[in-house]
N, C-alpha and C positions, 0 to 999 in steps of 0.2 A: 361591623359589630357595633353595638349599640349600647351604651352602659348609663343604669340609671342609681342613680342612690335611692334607697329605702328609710323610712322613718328608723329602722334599727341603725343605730352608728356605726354596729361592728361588720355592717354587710353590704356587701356591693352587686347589682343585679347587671347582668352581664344578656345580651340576646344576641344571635349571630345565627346567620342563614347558611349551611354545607350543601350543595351540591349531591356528596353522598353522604353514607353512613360512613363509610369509612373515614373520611374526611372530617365528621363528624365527632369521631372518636379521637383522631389524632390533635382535635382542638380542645377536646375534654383534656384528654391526657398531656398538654402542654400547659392549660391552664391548673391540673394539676399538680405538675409537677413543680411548682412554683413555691417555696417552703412557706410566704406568708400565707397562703390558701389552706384554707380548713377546710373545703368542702367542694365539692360540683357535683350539682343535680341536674343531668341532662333531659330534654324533652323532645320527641319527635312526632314531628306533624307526619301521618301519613298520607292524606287528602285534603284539597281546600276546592270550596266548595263558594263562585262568585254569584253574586245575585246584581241583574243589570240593574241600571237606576236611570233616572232620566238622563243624567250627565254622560251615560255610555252610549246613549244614541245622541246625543249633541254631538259626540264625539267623530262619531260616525257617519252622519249626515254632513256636517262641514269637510269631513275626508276626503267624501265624495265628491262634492261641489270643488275641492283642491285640483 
C-alpha cells in the first residue's frame, strides 16, 4: 500500500493493488471501518495497457546473451 499526503491537511491518499475484487472490498471496508475515517473512494483498473520502450528491449537482448 502506498500512502501519499495531499495539499488538504484533513486528507490522506491511500493506493493499494487487490489481486481480486473481493479482496478489494474487504480492504475498503477495513479501511472503513476505522472510526477516524470519513470516507473511501474506491477505484478499479479493469485493463492496463503496456507500451515497449527502448529500455524493454535492452532488457531483453542482455537476457538473452545471459
Amino acid at each position: 500500500m502506498t500512502v501519499s499526503f495531499s495539499n488538504l491537511p484533513s486528507q490522506l491518499l491511500l493506493w493499494a493493488w487487490c489481486p481480486t475484487t473481493m479482496e478489494q472490498k474487504r480492504c475498503v471496508d477495513e479501511i472503513s471501518a476505522n472510526e477516524s475515517v470519513c470516507g473511501v473512494e474506491m477505484h478499479l483498473m479493469i485493463s492496463g495497457h503496456h507500451v515497449e520502450s527502448w529500455r524493454d528491449r535492452i532488457v531483453r537482448e542482455r537476457a538473452r546473451k545471459a
